[in-house]
C-alpha positions in Angstrom: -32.8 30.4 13.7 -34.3 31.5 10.1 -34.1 34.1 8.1 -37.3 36.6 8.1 -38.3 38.8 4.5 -40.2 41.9 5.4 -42.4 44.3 3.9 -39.6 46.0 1.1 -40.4 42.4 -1.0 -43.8 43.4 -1.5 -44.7 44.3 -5.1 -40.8 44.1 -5.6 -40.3 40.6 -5.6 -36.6 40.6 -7.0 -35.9 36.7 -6.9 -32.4 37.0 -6.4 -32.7 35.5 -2.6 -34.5 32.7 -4.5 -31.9 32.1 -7.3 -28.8 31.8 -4.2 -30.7 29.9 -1.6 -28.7 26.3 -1.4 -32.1 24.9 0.0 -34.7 26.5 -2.0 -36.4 27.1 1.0 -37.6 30.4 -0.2 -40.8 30.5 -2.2 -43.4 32.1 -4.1 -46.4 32.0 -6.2 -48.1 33.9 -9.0 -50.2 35.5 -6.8 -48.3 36.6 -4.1 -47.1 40.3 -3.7 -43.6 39.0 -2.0 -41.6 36.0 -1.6 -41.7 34.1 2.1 -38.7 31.7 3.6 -40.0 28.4 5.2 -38.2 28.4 8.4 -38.4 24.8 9.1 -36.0 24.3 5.7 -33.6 27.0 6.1 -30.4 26.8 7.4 -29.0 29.7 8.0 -26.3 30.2 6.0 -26.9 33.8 5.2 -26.6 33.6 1.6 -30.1 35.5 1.0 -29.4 38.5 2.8 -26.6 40.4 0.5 -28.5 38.7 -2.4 -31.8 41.2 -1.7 -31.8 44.6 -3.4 -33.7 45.8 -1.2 -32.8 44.5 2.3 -35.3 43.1 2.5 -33.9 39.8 4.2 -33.0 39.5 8.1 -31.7 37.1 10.3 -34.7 36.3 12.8 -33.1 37.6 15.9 -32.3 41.0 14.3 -36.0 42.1 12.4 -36.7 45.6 13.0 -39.5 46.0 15.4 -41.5 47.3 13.1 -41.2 44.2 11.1 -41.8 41.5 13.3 -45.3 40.7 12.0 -43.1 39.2 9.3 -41.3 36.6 11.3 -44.9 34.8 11.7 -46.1 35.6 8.2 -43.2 33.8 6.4 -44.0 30.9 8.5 -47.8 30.9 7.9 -47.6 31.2 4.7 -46.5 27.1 4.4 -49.5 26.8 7.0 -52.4 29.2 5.4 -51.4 30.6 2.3 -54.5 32.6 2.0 -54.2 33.9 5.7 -50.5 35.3 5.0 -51.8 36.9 1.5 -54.5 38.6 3.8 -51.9 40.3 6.0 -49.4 40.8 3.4 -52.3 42.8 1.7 -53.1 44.5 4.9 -49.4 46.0 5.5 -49.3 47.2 2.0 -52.7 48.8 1.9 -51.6 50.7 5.4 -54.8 48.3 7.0 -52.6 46.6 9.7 -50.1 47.9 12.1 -46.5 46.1 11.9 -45.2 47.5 15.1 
């Protein structure tokens, strides 16, 4: 299992999950609007969740439904930065569905 950030990162991008991740599996570039967890690297330990001011962070078996776009564009993002920037944009600007 992994932990999954959702759509409250975006345009918030707090960095706290990144400053108490043992693993510094969670990542982010200049010009992303939200931070994304590798989920080959994590280990579960939790430590993210409480660390987001905006609750952001779930563990992967408990994403709100309406979040679960965000399971597969955390892990793309190490695949197809681009690609995960598109649908990040998309949820923000209301163009994509994330139920």
């Amino acid at each position: 299992m992994t932990y999954v950030i959702a759509s409250a990162c975006i345009d918030v991008m707090d960095k706290s999950c990144i400053e108490v991740c043992p693993v510094d599996c969670i990542l982010v570039e200049d010009e992303d609007r939200m931070c994304f967890i590798e989920p080959n690297d994590c280990i579960d330990c939790g430590v993210c969740e409480p660390a987001c001011p905006v609750g952001a962070i779930f563990p992967e078996r408990e994403v709100p439904s309406e979040a679960q776009d965000f399971t597969e564009i955390n892990a793309l993002w190490f695949s197809d930065k681009e690609a995960a920037r598109a649908r990040v944009d998309a949820v923000a600007d209301g163009g994509l569905s994330i139920t």
